[in-house]
C-alpha positions, -999 to 999 in steps of 0.1 A, spaced: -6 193 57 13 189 23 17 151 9 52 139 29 75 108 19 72 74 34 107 70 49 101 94 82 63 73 93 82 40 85 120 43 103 89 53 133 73 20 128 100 -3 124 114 12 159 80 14 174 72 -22 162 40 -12 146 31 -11 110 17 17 87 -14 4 65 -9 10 28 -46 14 17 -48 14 -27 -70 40 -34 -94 38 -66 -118 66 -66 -132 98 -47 -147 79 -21 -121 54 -14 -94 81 -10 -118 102 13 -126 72 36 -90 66 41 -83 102 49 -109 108 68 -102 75 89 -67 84 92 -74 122 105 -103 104 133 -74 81 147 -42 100 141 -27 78 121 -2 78 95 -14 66 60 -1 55 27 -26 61 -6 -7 35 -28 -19 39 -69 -15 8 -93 -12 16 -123 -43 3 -137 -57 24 -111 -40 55 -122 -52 52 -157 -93 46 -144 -87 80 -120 -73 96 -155 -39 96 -147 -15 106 -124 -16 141 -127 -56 139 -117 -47 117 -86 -24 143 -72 -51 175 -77 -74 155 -62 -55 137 -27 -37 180 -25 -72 193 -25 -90 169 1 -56 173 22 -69 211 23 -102 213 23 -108 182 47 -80 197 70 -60 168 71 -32 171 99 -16 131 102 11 125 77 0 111 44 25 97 13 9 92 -24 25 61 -31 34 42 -66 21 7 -65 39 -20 -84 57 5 -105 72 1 -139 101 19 -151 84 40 -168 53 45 -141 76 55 -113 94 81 -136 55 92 -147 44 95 -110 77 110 -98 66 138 -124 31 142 -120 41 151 -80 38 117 -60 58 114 -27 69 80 -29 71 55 -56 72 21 -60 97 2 -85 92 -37 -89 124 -49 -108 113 -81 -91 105 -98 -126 139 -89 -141 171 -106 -135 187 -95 -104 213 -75 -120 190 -57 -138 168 -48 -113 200 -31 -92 209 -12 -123 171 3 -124 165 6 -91 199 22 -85 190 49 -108 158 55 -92 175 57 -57 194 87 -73 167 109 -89 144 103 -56 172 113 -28 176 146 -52 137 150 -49 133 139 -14 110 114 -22 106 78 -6 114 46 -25 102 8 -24 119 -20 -42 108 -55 -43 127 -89 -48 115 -122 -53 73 -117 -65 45 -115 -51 18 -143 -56 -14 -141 -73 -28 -112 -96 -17 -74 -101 -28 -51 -133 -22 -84 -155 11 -96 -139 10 -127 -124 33 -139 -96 34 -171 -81 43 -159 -50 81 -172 -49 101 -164 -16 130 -141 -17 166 -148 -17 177 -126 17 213 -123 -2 194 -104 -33 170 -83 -4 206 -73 10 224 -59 -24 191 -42 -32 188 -27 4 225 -16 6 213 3 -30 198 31 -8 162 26 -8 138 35 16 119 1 21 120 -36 5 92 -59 -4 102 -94 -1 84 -122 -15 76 -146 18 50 -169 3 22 -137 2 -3 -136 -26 -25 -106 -38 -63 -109 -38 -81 -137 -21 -61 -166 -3 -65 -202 -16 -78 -225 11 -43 -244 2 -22 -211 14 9 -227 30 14 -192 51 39 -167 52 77 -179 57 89 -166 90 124 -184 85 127 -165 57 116 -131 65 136 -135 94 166 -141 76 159 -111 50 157 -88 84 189 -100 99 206 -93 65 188 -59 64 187 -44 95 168 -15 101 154 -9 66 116 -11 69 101 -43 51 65 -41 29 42 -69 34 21 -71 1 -16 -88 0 -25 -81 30 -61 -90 27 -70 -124 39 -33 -132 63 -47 -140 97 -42 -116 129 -15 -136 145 2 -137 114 6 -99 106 14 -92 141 45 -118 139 54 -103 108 56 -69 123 74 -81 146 102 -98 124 107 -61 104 76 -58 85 66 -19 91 39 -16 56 11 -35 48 -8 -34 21 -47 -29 17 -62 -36 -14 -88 -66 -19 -103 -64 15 -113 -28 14 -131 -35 -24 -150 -66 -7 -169 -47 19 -172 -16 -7 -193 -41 -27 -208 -60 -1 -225 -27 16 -233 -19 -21 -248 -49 -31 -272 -50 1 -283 -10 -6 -295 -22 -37 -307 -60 -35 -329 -36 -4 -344 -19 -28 -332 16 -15 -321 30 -43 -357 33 -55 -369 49 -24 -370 88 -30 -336 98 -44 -317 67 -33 -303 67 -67 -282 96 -60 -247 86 -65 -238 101 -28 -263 83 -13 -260 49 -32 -224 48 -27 -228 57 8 -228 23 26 -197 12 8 -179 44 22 -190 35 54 -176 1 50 -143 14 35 -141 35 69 -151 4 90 -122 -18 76 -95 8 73 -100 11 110 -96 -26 116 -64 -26 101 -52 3 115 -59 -18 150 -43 -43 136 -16 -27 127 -13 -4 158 -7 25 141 -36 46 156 -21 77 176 15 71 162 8 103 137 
């Protein structure tokens, strides 16, 4: 099945009151796990690409040969979007070019007039492409490519005008961070992500830093709106963690346990294991 937009899986969600896992894809064998998950429990799936990311998998261009030919060769039937992560300008135009489905602008650093203006734009060249859209407002805390947020919440007047631009889903800043949580995380804002619903509707709302937001959490953000999550940090964790106990095992010097598709074996394994826990989570399994 050819790479589809995000806007079809997600009006699904937000009506189903389910959410679809965004799961940042950074090589061969995270992008595999993921598919391969999603095909085993008919799920939809969003790959989402930083930018940092898309320059280590050399370049966009590369990322979209490679996610087309595993959609083939692994006969991959559930829908999947290629999605921009944190987008620049510039990155969304780059990743509209190089063949993505759906992109990702964050204006949410520039003034708000500004980031209307750009992400008004955007909403024109992707509705002519058919492709799917994100837009974020107020930013998300802690680290991403170099660009720190401090995690701010978001003004649900600024989440309307930027949701009445056109796009196909909003990130809102409700107190979520990227990476690891601090032990001092106040939690998300429900007051205020309920608010930014009410003023939105039925536009489907991103939930960003997924890693580390406790169960009853995500399920009361899904149900106040919140139909994509994103998977970053908790996926690299277990990749390292099943690597670092190959190795501190000494299996890697056992007969060809050096062999990269054996020493980075357990951490695909672990990819799979914690894609499928969020896609519980999430209850997106058999919604493809």
């Amino acid at each position: 099945m050819p790479l589809v937009n995000a806007k079809e899986m997600l009006t699904k969600a937000k009506a189903g009151q389910y959410a679809v896992g965004q799961f940042n894809i950074n090589n061969l064998e995270w992008t595999k796990a993921i598919l391969l998950t999603a095909q085993e429990l008919n799920s939809p799936v969003i790959l989402g690409v930083s930018e940092g990311a898309g320059k280590y998998m050399c370049g966009y261009k590369t990322i979209v040969g490679m996610v087309n030919g595993m959609l083939e060769e692994l006969n991959i039937t559930v829908p999947v979007a290629l999605h921009l992560d944190h987008g620049s300008y510039d990155g969304a135009k780059a990743c509209i070019e190089a063949g993505f489905s759906s992109v990702m602008f964050d204006g949410s650093h520039y003034a708000i007039e500004e980031n209307i203006e750009k992400t008004k734009e955007l909403v024109g060249i992707c509705n002519d492409l058919g492709l799917s859209l994100e837009a974020e407002v107020g930013s998300i805390g802690g680290e991403e490519d170099g660009v720190v947020g401090a995690g701010e919440c978001a003004d649900p007047d600024e989440c309307k005008m930027i949701a009445d631009l056109g796009i196909t889903m909003l990130a809102a800043g409700i107190g979520n961070i990227h990476g690891k949580y601090p032990e001092n995380w106040a939690g998300l804002s429900f007051d205020t992500l309920d608010a930014i619903q009410q003023k939105t509707g039925d536009m489907p709302l991103v939930l960003h830093g997924g890693t580390g937001i406790p169960a009853d959490m995500i399920k009361k953000a899904i149900s106040l709106g919140v139909s994509k999550i994103n998977v970053n940090t908790e996926c690299q964790l277990a990749f390292a963690d099943a690597t670092r106990k190959y190795v501190e095992a000494g299996k890697d010097l056992e007969g060809k346990g050096f062999d990269p598709r054996k020493l980075l074996a357990p951490g695909f394994e672990a990819i799979k294991a914690t894609v499928k826990e969020k896609m519980e989570l999430f209850g997106s399994i058999d919604k493809a």
